[in-house]
KOLMI-965504 format. One line per 2 residues: their letters; for each residue x negated, y, z of C-alpha. Coordinates in nm, 3 decimals. Layout:
// residues N
A = X Y Z | ...
END
This chain:
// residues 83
XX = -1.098 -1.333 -0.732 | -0.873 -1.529 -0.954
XX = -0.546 -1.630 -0.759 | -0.558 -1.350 -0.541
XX = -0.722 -1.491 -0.242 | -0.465 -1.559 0.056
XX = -0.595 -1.436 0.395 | -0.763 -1.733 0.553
XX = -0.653 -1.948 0.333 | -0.302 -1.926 0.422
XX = 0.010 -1.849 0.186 | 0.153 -1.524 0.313
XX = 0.218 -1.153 0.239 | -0.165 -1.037 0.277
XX = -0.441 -1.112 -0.005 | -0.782 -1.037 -0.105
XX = -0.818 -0.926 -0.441 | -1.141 -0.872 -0.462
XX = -1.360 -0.531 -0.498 | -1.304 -0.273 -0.752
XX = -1.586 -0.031 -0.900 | -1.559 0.307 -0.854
XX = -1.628 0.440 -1.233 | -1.844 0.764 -1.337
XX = -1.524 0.962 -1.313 | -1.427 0.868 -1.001
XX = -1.137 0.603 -1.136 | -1.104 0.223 -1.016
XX = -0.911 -0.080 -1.184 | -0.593 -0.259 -0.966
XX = -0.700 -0.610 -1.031 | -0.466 -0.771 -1.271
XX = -0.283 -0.996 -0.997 | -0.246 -0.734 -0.738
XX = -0.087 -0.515 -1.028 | 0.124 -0.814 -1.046
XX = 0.214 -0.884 -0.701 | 0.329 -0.500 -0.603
XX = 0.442 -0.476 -0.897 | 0.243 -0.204 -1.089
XX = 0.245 -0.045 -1.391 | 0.118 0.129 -1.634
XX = 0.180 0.470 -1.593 | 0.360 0.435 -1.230
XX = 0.235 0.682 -0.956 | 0.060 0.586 -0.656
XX = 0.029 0.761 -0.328 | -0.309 0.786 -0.157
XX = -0.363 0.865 0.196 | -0.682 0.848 0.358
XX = -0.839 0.865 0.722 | -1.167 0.907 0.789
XX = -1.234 0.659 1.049 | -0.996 0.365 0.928
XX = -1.030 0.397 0.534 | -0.785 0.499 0.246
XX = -0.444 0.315 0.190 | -0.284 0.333 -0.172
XX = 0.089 0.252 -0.205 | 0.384 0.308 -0.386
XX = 0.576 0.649 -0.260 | 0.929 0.447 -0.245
XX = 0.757 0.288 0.031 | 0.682 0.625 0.263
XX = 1.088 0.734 0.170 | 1.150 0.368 0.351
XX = 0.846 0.485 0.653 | 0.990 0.809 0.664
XX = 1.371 0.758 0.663 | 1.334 0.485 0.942
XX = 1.109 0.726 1.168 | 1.407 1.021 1.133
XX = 1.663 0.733 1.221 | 1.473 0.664 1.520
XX = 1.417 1.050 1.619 | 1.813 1.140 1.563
XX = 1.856 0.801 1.761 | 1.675 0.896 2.066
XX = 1.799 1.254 2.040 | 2.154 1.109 2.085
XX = 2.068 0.894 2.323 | 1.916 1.215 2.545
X = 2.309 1.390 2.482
END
């Protein structure tokens, strides 16, 4: 989808980039915008976590160290909070 297709039309953080083939060995292509967008490169590594009921989700890992770090904030928050 040239010009990575905003959500409804809309200018904002979400887009549809289209659909991607799944190749003979398994591999896909990141659409040459979304490479763009989330800034991906040749070469970078990707994390992939999957559920079974909702899908699979593909990010960068800098972006779990951000998920993660905020959750243990929170936890060592609330466990100060209980002292």
């Amino acid at each position: 989808m040239a010009g990575g297709k905003h959500v409804l039309g809309k200018r904002s953080t979400r887009h549809i980039f289209g659909t991607v083939r799944v190749g003979e060995r398994g591999q896909i292509v990141i659409p040459k915008e979304a490479r763009s967008v989330f800034g991906i490169s040749p070469g970078d590594t990707l994390l992939l976590l999957g559920d079974e009921e909702h899908g699979i989700f593909i990010s960068k890992p800098e972006l779990m160290d951000r998920v993660a770090a905020d959750f243990f904030a929170e936890v060592e928050e609330k466990r100060n909070a209980k002292q």
